[in-house]
C-alpha positions in Angstrom: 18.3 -225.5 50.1 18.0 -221.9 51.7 14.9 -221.1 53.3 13.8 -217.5 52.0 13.1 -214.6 54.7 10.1 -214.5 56.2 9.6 -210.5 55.0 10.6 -211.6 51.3 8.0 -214.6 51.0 5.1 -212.0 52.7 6.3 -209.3 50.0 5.6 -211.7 47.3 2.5 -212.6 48.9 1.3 -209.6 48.8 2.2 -208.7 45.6 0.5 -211.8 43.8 -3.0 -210.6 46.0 -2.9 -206.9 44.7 -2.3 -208.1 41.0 -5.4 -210.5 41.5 -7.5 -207.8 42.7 -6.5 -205.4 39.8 -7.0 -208.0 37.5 -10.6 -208.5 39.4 -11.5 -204.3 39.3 -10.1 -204.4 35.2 -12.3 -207.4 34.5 -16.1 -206.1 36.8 -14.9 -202.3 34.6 -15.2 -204.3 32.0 -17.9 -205.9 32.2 -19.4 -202.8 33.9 -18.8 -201.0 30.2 -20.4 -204.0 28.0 -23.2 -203.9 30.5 -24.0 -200.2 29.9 -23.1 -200.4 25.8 -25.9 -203.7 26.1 -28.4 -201.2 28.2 -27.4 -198.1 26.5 -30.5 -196.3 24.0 -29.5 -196.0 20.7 -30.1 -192.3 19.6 -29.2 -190.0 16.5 -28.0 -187.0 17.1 -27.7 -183.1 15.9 -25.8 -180.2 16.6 -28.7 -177.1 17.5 -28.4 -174.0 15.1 -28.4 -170.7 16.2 -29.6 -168.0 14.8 -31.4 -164.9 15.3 -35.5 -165.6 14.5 -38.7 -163.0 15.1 -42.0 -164.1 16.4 -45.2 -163.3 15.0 -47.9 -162.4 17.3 -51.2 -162.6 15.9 -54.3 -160.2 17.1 -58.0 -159.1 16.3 -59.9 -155.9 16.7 -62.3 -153.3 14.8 -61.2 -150.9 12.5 -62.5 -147.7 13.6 -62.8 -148.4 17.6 -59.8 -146.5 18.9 -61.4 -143.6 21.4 -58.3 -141.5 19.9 -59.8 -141.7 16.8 -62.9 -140.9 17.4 -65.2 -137.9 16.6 -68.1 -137.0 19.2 -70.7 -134.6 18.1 -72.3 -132.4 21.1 -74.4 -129.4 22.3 -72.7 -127.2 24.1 -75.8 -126.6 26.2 -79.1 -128.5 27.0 -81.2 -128.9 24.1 -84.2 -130.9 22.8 -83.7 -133.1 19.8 -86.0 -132.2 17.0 -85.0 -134.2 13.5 -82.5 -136.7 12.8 -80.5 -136.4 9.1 -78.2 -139.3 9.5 -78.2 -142.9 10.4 -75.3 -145.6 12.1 -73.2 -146.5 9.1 -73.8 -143.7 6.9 -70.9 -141.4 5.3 -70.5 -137.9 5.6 -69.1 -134.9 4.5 -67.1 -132.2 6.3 -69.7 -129.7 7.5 -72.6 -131.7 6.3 -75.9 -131.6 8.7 -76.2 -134.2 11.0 -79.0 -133.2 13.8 -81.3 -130.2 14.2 -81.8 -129.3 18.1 -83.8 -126.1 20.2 -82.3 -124.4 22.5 -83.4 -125.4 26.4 -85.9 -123.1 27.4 -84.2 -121.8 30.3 -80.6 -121.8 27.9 -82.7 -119.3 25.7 -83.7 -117.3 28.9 -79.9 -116.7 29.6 -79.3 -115.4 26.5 -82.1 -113.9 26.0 -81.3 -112.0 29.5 -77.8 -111.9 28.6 -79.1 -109.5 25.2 -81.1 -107.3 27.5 -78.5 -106.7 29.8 -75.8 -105.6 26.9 -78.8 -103.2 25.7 -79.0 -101.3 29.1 -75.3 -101.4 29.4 -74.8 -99.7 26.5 -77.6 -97.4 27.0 -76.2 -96.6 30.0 -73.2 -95.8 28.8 -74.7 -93.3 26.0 -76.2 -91.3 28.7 -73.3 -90.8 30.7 -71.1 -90.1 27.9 -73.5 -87.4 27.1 -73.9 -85.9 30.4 -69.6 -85.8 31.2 -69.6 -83.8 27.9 -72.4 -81.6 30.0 -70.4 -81.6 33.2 -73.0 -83.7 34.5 -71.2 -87.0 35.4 -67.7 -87.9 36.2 -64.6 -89.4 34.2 -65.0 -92.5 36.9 -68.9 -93.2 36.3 -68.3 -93.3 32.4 -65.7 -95.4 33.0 -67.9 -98.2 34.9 -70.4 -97.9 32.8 -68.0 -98.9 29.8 -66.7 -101.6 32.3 -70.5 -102.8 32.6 -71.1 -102.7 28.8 -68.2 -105.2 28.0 -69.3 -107.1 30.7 -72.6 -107.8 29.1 -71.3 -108.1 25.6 -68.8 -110.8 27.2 -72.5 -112.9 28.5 -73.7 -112.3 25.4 -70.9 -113.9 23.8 -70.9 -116.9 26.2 -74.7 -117.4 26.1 -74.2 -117.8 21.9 -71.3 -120.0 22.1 -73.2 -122.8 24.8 -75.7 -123.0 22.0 -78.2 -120.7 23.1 -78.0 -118.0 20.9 -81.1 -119.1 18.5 -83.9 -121.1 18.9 -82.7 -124.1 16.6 -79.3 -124.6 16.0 -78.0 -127.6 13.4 -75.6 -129.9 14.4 -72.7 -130.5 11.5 -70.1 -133.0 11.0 -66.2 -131.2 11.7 -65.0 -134.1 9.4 -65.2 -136.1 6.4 -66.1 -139.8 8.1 -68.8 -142.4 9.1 -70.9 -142.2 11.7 -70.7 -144.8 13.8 -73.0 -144.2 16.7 -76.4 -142.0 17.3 -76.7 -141.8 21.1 -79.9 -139.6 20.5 -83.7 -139.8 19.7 -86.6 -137.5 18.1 -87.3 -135.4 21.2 -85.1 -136.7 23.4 -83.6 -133.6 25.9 -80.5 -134.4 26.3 -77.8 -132.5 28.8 -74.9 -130.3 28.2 -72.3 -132.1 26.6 -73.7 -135.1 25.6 -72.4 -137.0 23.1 -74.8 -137.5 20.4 -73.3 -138.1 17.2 -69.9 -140.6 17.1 -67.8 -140.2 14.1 -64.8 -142.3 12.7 -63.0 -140.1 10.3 -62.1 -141.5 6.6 -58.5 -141.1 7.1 -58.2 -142.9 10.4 -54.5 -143.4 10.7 -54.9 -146.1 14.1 -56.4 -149.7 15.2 -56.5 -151.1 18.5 -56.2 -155.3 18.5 -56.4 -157.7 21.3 -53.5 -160.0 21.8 -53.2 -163.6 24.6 -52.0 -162.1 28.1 -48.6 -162.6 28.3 -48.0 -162.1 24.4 -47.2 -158.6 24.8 -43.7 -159.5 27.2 -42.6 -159.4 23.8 -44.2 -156.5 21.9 -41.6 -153.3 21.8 -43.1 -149.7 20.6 -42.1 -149.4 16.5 -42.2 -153.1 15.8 -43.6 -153.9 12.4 -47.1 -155.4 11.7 -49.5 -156.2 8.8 -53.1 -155.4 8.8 -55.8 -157.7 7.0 -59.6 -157.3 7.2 -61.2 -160.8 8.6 -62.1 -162.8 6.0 -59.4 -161.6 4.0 -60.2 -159.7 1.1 -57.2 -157.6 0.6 -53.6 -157.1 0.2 -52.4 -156.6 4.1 -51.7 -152.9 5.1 -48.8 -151.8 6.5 -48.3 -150.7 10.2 -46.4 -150.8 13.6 -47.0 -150.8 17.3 -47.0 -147.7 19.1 -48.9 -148.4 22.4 -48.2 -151.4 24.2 -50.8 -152.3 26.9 -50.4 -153.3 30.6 -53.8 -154.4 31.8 -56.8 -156.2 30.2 -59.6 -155.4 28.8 -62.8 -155.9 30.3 -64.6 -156.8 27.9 -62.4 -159.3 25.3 -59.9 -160.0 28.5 -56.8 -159.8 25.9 -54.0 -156.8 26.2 -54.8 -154.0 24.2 -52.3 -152.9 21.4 -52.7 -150.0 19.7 -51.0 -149.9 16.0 -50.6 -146.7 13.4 -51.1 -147.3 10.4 -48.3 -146.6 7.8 -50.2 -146.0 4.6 -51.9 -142.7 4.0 -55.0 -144.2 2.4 -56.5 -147.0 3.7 -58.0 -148.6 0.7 -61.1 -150.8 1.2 -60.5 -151.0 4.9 -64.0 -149.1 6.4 -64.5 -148.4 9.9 -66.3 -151.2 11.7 -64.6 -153.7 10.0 -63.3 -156.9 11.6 -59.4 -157.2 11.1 -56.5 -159.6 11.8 -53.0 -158.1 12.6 -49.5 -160.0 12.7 -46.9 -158.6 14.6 -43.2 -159.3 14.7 -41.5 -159.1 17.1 -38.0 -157.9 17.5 -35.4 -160.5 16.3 -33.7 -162.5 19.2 -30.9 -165.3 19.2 -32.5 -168.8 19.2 -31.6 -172.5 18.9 -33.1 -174.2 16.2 -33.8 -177.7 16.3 -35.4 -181.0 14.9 -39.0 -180.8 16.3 -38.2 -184.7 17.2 -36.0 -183.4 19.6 -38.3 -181.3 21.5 -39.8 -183.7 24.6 -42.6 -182.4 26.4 -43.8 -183.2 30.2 -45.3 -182.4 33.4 -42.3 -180.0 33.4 -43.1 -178.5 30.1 -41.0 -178.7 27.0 -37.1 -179.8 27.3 -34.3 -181.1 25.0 -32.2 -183.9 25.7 -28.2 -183.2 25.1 -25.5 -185.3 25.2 -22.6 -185.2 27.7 -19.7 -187.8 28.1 -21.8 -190.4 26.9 -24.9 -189.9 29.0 -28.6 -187.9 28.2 -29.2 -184.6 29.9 -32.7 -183.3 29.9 -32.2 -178.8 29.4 -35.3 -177.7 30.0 -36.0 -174.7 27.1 -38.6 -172.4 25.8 -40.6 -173.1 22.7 -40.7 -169.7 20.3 -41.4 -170.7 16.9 -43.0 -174.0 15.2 -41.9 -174.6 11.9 -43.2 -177.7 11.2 -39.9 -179.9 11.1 -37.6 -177.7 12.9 -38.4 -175.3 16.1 -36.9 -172.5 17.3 -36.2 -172.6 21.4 -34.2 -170.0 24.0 -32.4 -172.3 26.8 -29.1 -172.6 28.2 -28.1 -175.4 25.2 -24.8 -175.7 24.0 -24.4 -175.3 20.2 -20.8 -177.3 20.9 -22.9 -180.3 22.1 -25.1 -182.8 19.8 -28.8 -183.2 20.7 -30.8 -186.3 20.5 -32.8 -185.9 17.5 -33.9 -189.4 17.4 -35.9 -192.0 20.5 -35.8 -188.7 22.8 -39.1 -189.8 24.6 -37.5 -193.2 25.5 -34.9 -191.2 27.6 -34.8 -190.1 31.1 -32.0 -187.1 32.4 -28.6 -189.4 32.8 -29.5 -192.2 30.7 -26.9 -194.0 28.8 -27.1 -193.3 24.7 -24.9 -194.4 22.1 -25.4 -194.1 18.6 -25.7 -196.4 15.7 -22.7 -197.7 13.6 -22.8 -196.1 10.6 
């Protein structure tokens, strides 16, 4: 019998030892694969939806607050306070009495001076007008007296509109509206231009409410709210945003936002009253989900979707709670099923299969 080559028999050799191992890498794949269906989590699954959703952000304040809005009654000069005709809360009509004040003594004494000075002014004038018709005084000296004459009348005038022209003057409301505040007492003196009486007109057409810091990232000028007194007692009344604030109040510590309202008559909605306003927001695209789906964490919330087999924690946003579903923004692929089902028993790259059906 012929012996075989040397190179042939180490050829054959080698190719029985590469077969074994192939066989050996087939069989621990193998057994690799039934060892991560064993260990794999069984999960249901769901496809997000998207679609384009609103937020509503809710917000309190008083009816009747704005400082736009507002009405402040004053004296025009230093005065003393001598009777009160109003009281806080009480309506009032246009041009109806609201305080009765005399003149500061040394305000009268202006005017009063003011008065004297016109009447030598214009006597002055008389007697040179007489005595150029005479030949007795020049074109130029009748001239500055007239100059001196309108000077005094234009005192006069200034003295009477600060508040001094009469010894008690009456204070009147320059709307139809509630009065809100009386910064004043019986015989009080109180100085030039201070507010006394605070109005809020009937027909106030604006309402400034609080809203959470950080809320109003997503408030636009012109989007659409509802108005409703708190308890609610009436239908809501229609409004939108038209200020936007960017800094706290000092007070509430919430972002101001200021709102117009829509309607024209504000029906059972008085100033001073407590009310609740819902604000949408503008409509953005969103993911809606099964709220079993949503995980939440040290990380905050996140959604676990599926890729080649294996559970990938996205980290998303939540916007709006329905109940069962919730709307989220996050870099989710609608392509790509969720887990809807045994989400908190997951960690990112765990294995997931789901049930037979």
């Amino acid at each position: 019998m012929t012996a075989r080559p040397y190179h042939r028999r180490l050829g054959s050799s080698y190719c029985v030892r590469a077969l074994t191992l192939g066989m050996v890498l087939m069989s621990a794949a193998a057994q690799a694969k039934e060892s991560d269906e064993k260990t794999a989590h069984v999960v249901r699954t769901a496809h997000p939806i998207v679609r384009m959703v609103s937020q509503v952000i809710t917000g309190v304040g008083t009816y009747g607050q704005d400082a736009q809005t507002q009405r402040s009654i004053s004296s025009g000069t230093a005065v003393e306070v001598i009777a009160i005709h109003v009281a806080p809360g009480e309506q009032v009509r246009r041009q109806q009495g609201l305080l009765t004040v005399a003149a500061d003594p040394n305000a009268y004494l202006v005017y009063q001076q003011a008065l004297s000075a016109r009447t030598l002014a214009n006597a002055e004038l008389e007697r040179l007008t007489t005595q150029q018709r005479d030949h007795l005084a020049t074109v130029t000296q009748v001239e500055t007296a007239a100059k001196a004459l309108f000077d005094a009348d234009a005192g006069v005038d200034a003295a009477r509109r600060l508040g001094s022209g009469s010894v008690t003057e009456e204070l009147r409301a320059p709307v139809d509206g509630i009065v809100t505040a009386i910064n004043t007492f019986t015989g009080d003196r109180p100085a030039a231009g201070s507010a006394l009486v605070t109005l809020s007109p009937l027909t106030l057409t604006r309402v400034t409410v609080g809203v959470e810091p950080g809320a109003q990232r997503l408030l636009h000028t012109g989007d659409h709210a509802s108005l409703r007194t708190v308890p609610a007692s009436q239908q809501d009344i229609s409004a939108h945003v038209v200020v936007v604030g960017a800094s706290l109040d000092k007070e509430t510590r919430l972002v101001p936002i200021t709102l117009a309202i829509d309607e024209a008559a504000n029906k059972g909605l008085l100033p001073g009253a407590m009310v609740e306003a819902r604000i949408k927001t503008v409509p953005v695209k969103a993911l809606t989900v099964p709220r079993a789906s949503l995980v939440k964490d040290e990380q905050g919330f996140g959604v676990f979707e599926i890729v080649a087999g294996k559970a990938h924690r996205i980290p998303v946003a939540l916007l709006i709670d329905d109940g069962p579903t919730v709307s989220v923004l996050g870099t989710l692929d609608p392509a790509r099923t969720i887990v809807t089902t045994g989400a908190y028993e997951l960690e990112d790259g765990t294995t997931v299969t789901e049930p037979a059906s």
